[in-house]
C-alpha positions in Angstrom: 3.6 20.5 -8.3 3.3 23.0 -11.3 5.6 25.5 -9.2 8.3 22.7 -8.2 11.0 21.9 -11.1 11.7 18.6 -9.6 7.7 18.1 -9.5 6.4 20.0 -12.6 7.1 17.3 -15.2 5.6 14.3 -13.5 1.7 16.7 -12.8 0.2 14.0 -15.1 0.5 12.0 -12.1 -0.8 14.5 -9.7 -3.1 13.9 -6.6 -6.3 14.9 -8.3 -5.2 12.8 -11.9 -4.3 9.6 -10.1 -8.0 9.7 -8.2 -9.7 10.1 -11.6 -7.4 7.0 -12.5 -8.2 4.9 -9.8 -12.0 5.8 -10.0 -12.0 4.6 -13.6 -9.7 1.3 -12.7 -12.2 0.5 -9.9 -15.8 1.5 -11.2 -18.9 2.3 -8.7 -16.6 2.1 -5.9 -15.5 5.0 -3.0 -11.6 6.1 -3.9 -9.7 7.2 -0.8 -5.9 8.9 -1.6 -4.0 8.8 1.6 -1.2 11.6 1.8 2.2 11.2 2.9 1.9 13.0 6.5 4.9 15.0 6.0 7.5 15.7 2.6 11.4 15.7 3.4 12.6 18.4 1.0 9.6 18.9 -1.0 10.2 15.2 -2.6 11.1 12.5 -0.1 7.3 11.0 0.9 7.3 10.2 5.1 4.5 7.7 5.9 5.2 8.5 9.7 1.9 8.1 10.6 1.7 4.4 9.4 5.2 3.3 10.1 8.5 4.6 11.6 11.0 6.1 9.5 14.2 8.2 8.8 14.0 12.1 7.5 14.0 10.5 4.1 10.8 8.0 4.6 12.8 4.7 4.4 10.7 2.4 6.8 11.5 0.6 10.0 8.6 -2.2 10.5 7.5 -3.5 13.4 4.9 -5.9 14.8 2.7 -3.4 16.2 2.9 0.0 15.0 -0.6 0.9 14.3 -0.9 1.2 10.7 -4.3 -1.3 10.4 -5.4 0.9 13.5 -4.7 4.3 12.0 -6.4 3.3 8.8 -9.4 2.1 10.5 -9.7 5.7 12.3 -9.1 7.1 8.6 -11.3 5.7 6.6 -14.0 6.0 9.6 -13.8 9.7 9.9 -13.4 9.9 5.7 -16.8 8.2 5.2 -18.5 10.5 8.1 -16.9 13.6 7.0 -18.5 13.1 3.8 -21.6 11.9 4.2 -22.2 8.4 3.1 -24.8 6.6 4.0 -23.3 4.2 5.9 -20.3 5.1 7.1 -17.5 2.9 8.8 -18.6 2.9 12.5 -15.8 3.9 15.2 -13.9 1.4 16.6 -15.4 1.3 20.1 -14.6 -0.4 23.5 -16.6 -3.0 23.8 -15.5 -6.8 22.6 -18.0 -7.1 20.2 -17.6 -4.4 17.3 -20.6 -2.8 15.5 -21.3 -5.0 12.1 -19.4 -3.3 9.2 -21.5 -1.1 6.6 -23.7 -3.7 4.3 -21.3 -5.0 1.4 -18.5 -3.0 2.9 -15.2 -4.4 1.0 -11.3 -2.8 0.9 -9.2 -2.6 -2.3 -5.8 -1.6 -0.8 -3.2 0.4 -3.4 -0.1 1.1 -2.8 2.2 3.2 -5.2 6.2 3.7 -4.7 7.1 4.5 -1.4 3.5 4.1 -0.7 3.9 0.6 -0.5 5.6 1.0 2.7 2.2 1.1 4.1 1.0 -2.2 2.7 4.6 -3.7 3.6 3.8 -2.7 7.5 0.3 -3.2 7.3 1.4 -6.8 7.0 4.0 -6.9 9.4 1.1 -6.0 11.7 -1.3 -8.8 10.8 -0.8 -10.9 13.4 -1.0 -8.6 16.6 -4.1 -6.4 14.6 -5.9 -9.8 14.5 -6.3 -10.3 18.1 -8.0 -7.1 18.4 -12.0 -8.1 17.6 -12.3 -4.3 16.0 -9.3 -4.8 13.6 -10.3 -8.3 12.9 -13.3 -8.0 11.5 -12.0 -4.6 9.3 -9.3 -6.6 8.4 -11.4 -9.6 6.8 -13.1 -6.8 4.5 -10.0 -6.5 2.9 -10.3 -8.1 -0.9 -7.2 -7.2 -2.5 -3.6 -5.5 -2.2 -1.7 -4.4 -4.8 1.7 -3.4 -4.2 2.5 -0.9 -7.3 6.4 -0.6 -8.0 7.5 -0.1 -4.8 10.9 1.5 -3.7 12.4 3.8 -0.8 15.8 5.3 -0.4 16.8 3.2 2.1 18.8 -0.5 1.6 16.7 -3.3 2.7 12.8 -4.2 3.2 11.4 -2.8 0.1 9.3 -5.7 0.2 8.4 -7.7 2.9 10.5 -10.9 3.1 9.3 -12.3 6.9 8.1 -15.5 6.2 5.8 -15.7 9.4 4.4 -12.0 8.2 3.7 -13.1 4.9 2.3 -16.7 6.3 -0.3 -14.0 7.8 -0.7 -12.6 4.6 -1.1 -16.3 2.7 -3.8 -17.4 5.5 -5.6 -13.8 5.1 -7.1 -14.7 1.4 -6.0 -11.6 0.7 -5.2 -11.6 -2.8 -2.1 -10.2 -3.6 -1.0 -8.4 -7.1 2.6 -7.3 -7.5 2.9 -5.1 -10.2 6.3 -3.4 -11.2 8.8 -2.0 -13.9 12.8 -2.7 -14.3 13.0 1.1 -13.1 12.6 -0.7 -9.5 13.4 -4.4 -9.8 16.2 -4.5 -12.9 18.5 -1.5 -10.9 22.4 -3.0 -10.8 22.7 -0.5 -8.2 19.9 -1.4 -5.8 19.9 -5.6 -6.9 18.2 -6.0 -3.3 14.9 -5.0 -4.7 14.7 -7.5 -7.3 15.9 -10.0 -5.2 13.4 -8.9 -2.1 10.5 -8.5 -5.1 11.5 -12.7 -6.3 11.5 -13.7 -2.8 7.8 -11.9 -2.0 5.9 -13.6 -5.2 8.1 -17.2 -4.5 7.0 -17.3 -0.6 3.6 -16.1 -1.0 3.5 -18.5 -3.9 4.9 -21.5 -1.9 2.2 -20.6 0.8 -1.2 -20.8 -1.8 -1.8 -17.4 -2.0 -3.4 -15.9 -4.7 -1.0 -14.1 -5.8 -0.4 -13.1 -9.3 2.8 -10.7 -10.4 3.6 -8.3 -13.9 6.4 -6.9 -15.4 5.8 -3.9 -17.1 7.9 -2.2 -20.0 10.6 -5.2 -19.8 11.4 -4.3 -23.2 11.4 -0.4 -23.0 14.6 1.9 -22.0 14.6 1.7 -18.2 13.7 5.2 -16.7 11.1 7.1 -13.9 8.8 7.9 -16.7 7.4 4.1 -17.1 7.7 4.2 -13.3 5.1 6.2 -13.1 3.2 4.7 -15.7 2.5 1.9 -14.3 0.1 3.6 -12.5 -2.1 3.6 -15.2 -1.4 0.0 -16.8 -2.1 -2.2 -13.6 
């Protein structure tokens, strides 16, 4: 980042800094960062391996992609690779899956485009739950928190599917959707707003627990408090 001018000013919120700022939001608990699997241009993050997209990352969701999948196979090899005592055993063939490591619980963070991957992680709820494996990995999940999220492209910056985020409602997932008028206030991308309204009311109307913030609504909007609210969630 320190070499990149587009890059250098934002190294506050590099890689290694957000881990240390995750590990201090979640205390005595195992942080995982997930990289983009490729970068358009040095800049544009492409989540590929969790969801289809154009050059520039903008997603394409689908029922079935094999995000929950992928992320199963992740975190497994992650917690073998190093060392825990109990790592996440390999999804195997048999109908009945191995029992999860003992108090084994998922916080899932998404961040900008990030979020893409919690937006088709969702989409896929209903086909991943048929699958005994991805079931039971699923219900370990405790909370989602969608952080500010945006993409270049113009529609599905949050998931709006009512059936998809029925799934999501049932899950007891609880859902926090944190963001800044640098996403949702934007005259000149007033889809996201209207996509981030629609979200919180449906999941709302469903029972979720759900539970949304506005950060810095009375600061100048820019990227800077974009950012930022990486470390005020």
């Amino acid at each position: 980042m320190a070499a990149q001018p587009d890059a250098s000013p934002w190294i506050s919120f590099s890689l290694e800094r957000v881990a240390w700022m995750l590990g201090a939001r979640f205390p005595g608990r195992h942080v995982w960062l997930v990289c983009p699997s490729r970068l358009h241009l040095q800049k544009f993050s492409c989540y590929s391996n969790f969801v289809s997209c154009d050059v520039f990352g903008a997603p394409k969701h689908s029922p079935d992609y094999g995000a929950v999948r992928h992320l199963r196979a992740l975190l497994g090899h992650a917690t073998e690779r190093a060392a825990i005592a109990e790592p996440l055993p390999p999804q195997g063939s048999c109908s009945v899956p191995a029992p999860l490591p003992t108090g084994f619980s998922l916080i899932l963070v998404g961040f900008s485009k990030g979020c893409v991957v919690l937006n088709q992680i969702v989409h896929e709820l209903a086909s991943a739950r048929t699958d005994p494996h991805l079931r039971q990995f699923l219900n370990s999940i405790s909370d989602m928190y969608w952080l500010d999220g945006g993409h270049p492209g113009t529609g599905d910056t949050w998931v709006t599917d009512k059936q998809a985020l029925r799934e999501l409602a049932s899950s007891g997932v609880a859902v926090h959707a944190h963001v800044t008028p640098y996403e949702v206030c934007d005259p000149a991308r007033a889809w996201v707003g209207r996509e981030h309204r629609r979200f919180v009311k449906t999941l709302q109307e469903l029972g979720a627990h759900v539970t949304q913030n506005l950060h810095f609504k009375d600061e100048p909007v820019c990227i800077a408090n974009h950012f930022r609210v990486i470390e005020e969630f």
